[in-house]
C-alpha positions as CSV (number, residue, x, y, z in Angstrom):
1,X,70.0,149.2,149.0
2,X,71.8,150.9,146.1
3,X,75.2,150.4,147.6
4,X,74.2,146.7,148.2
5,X,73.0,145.9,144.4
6,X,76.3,147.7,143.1
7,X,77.9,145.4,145.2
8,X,76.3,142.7,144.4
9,X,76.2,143.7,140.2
10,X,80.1,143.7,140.7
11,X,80.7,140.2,142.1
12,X,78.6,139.0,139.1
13,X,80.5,140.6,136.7
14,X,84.0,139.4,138.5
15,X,82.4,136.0,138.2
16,X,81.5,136.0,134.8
17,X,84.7,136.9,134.1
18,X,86.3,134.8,136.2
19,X,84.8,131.7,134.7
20,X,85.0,133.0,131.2
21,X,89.1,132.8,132.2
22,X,88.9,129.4,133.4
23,X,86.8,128.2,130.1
24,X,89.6,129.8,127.5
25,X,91.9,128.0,129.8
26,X,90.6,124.7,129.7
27,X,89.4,125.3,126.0
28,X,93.6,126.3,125.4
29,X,94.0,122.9,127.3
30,X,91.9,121.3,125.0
31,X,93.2,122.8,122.3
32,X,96.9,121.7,123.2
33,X,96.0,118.1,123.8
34,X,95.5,117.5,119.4
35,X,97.6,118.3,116.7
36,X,95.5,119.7,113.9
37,X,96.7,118.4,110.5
38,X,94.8,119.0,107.1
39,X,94.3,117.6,104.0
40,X,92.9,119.3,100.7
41,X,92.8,117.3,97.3
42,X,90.1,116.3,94.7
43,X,87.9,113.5,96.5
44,X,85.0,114.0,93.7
45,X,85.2,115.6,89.8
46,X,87.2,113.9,87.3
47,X,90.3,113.9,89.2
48,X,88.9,112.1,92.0
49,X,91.1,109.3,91.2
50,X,93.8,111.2,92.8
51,X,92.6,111.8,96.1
52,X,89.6,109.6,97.0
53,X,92.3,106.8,97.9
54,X,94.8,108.6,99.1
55,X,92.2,110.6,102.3
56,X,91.8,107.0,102.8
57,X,95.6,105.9,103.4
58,X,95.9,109.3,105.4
59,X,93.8,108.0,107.8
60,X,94.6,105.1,108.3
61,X,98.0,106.2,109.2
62,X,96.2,108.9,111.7
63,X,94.1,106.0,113.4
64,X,97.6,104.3,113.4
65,X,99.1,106.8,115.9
66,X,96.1,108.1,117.4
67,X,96.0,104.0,118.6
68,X,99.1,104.3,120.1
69,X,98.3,107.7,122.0
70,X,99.1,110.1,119.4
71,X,102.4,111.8,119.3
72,X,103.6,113.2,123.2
73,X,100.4,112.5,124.4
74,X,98.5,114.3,121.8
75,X,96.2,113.0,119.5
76,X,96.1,113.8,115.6
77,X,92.9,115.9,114.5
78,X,92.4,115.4,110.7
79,X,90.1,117.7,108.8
80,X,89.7,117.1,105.1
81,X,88.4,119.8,102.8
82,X,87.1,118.5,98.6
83,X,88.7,121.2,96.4
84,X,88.2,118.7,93.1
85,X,91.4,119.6,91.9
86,X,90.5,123.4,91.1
87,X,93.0,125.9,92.4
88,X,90.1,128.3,93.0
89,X,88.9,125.5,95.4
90,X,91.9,124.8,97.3
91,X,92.6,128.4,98.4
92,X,88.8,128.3,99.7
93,X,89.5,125.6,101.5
94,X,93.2,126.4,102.8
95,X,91.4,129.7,104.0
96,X,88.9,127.7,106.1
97,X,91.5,125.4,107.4
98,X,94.1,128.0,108.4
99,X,91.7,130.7,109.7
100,X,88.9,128.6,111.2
101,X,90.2,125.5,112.4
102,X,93.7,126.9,113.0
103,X,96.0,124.3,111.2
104,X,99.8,124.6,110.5
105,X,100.0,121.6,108.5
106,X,98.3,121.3,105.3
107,X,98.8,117.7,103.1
108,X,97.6,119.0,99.2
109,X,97.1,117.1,96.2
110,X,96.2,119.7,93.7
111,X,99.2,120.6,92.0
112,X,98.1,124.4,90.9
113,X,96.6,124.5,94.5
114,X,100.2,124.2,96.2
115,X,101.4,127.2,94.3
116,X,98.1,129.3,94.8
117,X,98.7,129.1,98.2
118,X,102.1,129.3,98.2
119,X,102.7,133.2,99.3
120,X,100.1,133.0,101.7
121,X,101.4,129.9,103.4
122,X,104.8,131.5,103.7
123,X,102.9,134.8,105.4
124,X,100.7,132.4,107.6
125,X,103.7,130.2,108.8
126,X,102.4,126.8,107.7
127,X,103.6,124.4,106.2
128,X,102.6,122.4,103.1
129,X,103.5,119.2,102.1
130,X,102.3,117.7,98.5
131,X,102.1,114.0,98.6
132,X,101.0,113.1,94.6
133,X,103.6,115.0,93.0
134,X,107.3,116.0,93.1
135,X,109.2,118.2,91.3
136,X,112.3,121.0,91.4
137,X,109.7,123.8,90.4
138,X,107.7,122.7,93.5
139,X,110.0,121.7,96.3
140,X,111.9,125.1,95.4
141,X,108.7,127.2,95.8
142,X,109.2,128.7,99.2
143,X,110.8,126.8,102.1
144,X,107.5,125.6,104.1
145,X,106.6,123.7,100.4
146,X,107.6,120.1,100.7
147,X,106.6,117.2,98.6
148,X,107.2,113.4,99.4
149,X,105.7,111.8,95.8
150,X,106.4,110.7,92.6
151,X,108.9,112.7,90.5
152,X,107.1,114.6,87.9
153,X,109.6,114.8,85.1
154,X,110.2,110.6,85.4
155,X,106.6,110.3,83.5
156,X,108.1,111.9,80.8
157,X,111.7,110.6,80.8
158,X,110.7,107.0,81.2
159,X,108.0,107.5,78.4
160,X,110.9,108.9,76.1
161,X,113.6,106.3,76.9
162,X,111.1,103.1,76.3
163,X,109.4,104.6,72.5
164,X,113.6,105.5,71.6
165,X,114.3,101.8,73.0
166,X,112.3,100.4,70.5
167,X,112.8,102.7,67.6
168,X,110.6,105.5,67.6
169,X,111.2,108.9,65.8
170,X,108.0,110.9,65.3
171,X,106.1,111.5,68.7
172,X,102.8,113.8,69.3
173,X,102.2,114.5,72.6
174,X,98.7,115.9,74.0
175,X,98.4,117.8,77.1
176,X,96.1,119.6,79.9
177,X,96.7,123.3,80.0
178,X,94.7,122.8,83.3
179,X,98.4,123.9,85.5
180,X,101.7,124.1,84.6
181,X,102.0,119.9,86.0
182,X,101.8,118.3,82.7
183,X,103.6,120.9,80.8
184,X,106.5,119.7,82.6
185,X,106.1,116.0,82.0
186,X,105.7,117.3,77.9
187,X,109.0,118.9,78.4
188,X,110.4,116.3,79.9
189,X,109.5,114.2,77.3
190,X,110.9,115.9,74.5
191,X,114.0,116.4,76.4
192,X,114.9,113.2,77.0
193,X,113.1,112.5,73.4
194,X,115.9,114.8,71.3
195,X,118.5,113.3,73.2
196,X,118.0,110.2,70.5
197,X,117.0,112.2,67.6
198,X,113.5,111.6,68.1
199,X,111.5,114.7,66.8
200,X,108.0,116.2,69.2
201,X,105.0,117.6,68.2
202,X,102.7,119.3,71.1
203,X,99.0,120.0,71.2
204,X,97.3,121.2,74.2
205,X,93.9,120.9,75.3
206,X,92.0,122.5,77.9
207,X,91.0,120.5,80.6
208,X,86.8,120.8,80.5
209,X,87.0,120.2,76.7
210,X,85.3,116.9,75.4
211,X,85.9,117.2,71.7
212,X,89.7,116.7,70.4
213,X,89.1,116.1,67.1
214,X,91.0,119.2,66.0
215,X,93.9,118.1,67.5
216,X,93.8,115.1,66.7
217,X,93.5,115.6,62.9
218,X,96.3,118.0,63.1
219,X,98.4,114.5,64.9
220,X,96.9,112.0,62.5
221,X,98.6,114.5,59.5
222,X,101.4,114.0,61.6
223,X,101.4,109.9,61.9
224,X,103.7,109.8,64.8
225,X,104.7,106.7,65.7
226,X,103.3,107.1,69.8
227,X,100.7,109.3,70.9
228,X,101.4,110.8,74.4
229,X,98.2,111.9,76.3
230,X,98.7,113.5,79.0
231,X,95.9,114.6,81.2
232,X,93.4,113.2,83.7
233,X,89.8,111.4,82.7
234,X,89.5,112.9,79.9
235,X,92.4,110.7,78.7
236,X,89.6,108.3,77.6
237,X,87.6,110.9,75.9
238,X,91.2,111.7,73.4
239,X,91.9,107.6,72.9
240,X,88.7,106.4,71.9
241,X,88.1,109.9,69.4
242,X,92.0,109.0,68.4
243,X,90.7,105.9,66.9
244,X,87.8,106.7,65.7
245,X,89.9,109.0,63.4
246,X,92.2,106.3,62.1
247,X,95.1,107.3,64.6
248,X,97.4,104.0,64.9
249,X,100.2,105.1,66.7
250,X,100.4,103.6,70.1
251,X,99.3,105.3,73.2
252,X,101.4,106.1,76.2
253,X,100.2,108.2,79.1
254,X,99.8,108.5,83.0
255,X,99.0,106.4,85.7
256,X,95.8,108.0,85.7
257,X,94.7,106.1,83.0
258,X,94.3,103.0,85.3
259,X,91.4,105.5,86.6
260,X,87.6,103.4,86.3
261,X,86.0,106.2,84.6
262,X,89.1,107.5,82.5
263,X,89.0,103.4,80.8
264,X,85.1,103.8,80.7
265,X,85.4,107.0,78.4
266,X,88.3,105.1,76.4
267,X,85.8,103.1,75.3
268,X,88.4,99.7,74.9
269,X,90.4,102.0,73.3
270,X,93.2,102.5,76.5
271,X,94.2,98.5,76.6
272,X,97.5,97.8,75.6
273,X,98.6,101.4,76.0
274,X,102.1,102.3,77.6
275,X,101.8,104.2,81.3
276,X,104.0,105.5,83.4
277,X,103.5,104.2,87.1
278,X,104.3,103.9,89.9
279,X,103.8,100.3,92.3
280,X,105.2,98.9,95.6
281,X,107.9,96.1,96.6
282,X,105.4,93.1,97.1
283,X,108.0,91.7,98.5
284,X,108.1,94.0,101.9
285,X,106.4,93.1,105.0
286,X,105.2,96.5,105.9
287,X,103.8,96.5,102.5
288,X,101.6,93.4,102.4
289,X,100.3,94.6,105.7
290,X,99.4,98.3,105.2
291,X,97.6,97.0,101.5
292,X,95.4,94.5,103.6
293,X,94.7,97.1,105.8
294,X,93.6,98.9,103.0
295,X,91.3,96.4,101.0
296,X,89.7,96.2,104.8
297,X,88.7,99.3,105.2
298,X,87.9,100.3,101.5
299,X,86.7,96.7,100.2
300,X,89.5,96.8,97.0
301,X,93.0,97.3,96.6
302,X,94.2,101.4,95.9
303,X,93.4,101.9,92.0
304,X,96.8,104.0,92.2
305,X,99.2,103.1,94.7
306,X,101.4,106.1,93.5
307,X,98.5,108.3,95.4
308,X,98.2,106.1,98.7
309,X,101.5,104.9,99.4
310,X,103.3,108.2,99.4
311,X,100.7,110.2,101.3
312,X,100.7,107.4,104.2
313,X,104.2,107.7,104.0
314,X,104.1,111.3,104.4
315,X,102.0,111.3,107.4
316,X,103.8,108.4,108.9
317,X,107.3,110.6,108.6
318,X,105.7,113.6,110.3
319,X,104.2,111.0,113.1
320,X,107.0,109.2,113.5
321,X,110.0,111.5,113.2
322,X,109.0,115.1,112.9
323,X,106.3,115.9,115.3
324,X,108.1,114.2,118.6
325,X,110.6,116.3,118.3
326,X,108.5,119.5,118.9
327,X,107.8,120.4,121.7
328,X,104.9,123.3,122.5
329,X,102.9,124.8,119.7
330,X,103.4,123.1,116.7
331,X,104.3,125.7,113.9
332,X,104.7,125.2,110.6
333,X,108.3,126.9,110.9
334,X,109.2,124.3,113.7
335,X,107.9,121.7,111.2
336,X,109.7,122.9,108.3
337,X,113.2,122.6,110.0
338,X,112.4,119.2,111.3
339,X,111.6,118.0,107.6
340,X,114.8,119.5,106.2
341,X,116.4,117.0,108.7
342,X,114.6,113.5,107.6
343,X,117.1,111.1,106.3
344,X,116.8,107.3,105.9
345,X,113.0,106.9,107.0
346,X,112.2,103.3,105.8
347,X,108.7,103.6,104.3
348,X,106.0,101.5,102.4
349,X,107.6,103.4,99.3
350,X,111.1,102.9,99.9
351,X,113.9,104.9,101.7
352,X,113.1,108.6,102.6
353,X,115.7,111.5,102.5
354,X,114.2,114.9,102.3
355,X,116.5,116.9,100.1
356,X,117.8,120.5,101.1
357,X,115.4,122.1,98.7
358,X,112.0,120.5,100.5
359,X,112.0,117.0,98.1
360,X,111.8,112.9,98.5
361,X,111.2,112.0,95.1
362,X,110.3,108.3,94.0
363,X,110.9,107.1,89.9
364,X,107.8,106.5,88.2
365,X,108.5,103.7,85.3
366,X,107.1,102.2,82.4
367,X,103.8,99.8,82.8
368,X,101.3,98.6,80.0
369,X,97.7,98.1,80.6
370,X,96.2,94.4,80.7
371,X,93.2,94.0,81.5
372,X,92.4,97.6,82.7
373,X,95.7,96.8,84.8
374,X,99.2,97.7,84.8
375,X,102.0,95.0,84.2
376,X,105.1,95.9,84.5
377,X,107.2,95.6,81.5
């Protein structure tokens, strides 16, 4: 009897094991048949502006290929983690998508976020892509950092070129402290600014603050002839004070500005200012089609195209060009060296070369704002 129940005891336990084998094989299976992709960026907070549109162009480029059968017969798994544009937030989530839901690629509007995860991507082999913003200080991070988005210092230098056009000398400019990402547009700014003998003054602010009146008395002592304001919602909150204080010099800013709540806190006080934006060829087919696709599925056009237009772009090159041309796991390495070779990709934004150093950058240029909307000058 003994004999017979060890017996028996160890045909169980080959079982178990046996079908505990054939479970991590079929779960492997599963687990080969998708390719994970993530997304991190502010969807809520007062940057939501730049990500609540653009999570929506993701996925409709996602359900695009997914339609079609996915990439080699695998379908496209999107997981999308809120960080609302705080750093501290976007390594949480990078963390969860990496460790938990094993992801290699990683889409990420928060500017400070890239960097923050920046060493840890490069240890973890995967690869980042940003989609909002390009610049040399970001595509030069580490060589799994990409970025396929609006070039960061052409805010500035467009801002500079159209106030010298028309004959300014004295300029203040205002900025977040929040990352280094508008530190480089105020740089840019004065760069380009000097070039014509115009003269900078710079005041930063910190990005929870909602008082600026001690700036802004320091400027109005100044009287520049164009105040620069350079932030996120809270550009509102600095116009509408500005005037209130007797501040006359005209505004110029971000695209951001075109944000609902950012023109709520201005209070009035944002129409007619100067912005430097970004918008599509109305002209191209592929446009019209991917913006009525858009008002379909969100019930308006994108508030800033410069957020939704480069990050379906961005997908659509990884669908399209770099993912059938891996074959197996799908690494972040294997990714990486695929980007470096993208050349000539016709997108909703234009022609897309990625350069050596991990960039597709697109000119931003200057707008004013009519209406709550920008018109291009």
């Amino acid at each position: 009897m003994k004999k017979t129940t060890k017996i028996a005891l160890g045909l169980a336990v080959i079982a178990i094991i046996f079908i505990l084998i054939i479970l991590g094989v079929n779960n492997n299976s599963n687990q080969d048949n998708v390719i994970k992709m993530g997304y991190i960026g502010p969807i809520t907070g007062p940057s939501a502006v730049l990500g609540m549109d653009a999570i929506k162009s993701i996925e409709m480029a996602v359900d695009e290929t997914n339609a079609k059968g996915g990439v080699n017969g695998r379908k496209i798994q999107l997981i999308v983690e809120d960080d609302k544009y705080l750093s501290k937030d976007t390594v949480n989530a990078y963390n969860k998508l990496v460790n938990v839901d094993k992801v290699k690629i990683i889409l990420i509007s928060t500017y400070g976020g890239v960097f923050a995860v920046a060493d840890q991507a490069k240890a973890d082999g995967v690869v980042i892509i940003d989609p909002l913003d390009c610049n040399k200080d970001l595509a030069s991070a580490s060589k799994n950092i990409f970025c396929i988005a609006t070039e960061t210092e052409s805010i500035g230098t467009s801002l500079a070129q159209n106030l010298s056009n028309n004959g300014g000398k004295k300029a203040a400019v205002m900025y977040s402290t929040k990352d280094s990402f508008m530190s480089i547009v105020a740089n840019a700014f004065d760069s380009e600014f000097s070039k014509n003998g115009g003269i900078t003054m710079k005041e930063g602010f910190n990005y929870d603050d909602t008082d600026y009146r001690a700036q802004l008395l320091k400027i109005k002592e100044y009287n520049p002839d164009a105040l620069i304001i350079l932030g996120h919602d809270e550009q509102g909150f600095i116009m509408k004070q500005a005037r209130e204080l007797g501040i006359k010099a005209k505004f110029m800013t971000t695209g951001t500005i075109t944000s609902p709540v950012a023109q709520q806190n201005a209070n009035g006080a944002a129409e007619g200012a100067l912005l430097a934006y970004w918008d599509s060829a109305k002209n191209n087919s592929n446009v019209k089609d991917f913006e009525t696709k858009f008002i379909q599925k969100v019930g308006r056009p994108a508030i800033l195209p410069l957020t939704t237009h480069p990050a379906y772009d961005t997908v659509k090159v990884l669908t399209d060009v770099v993912l059938p041309k891996i074959s197996g796991n799908v690494t972040g390495n294997k990714v990486s060296a695929e980007l470096l070779k993208v050349s000539n990709y016709q997108g909703i934004t234009g022609t897309i070369t990625i350069d050596k150093d991990g960039g597709a950058r697109i000119k931003e240029s200057v707008y004013k704002l009519v209406k709550g909307n920008p018109v291009s000058l």
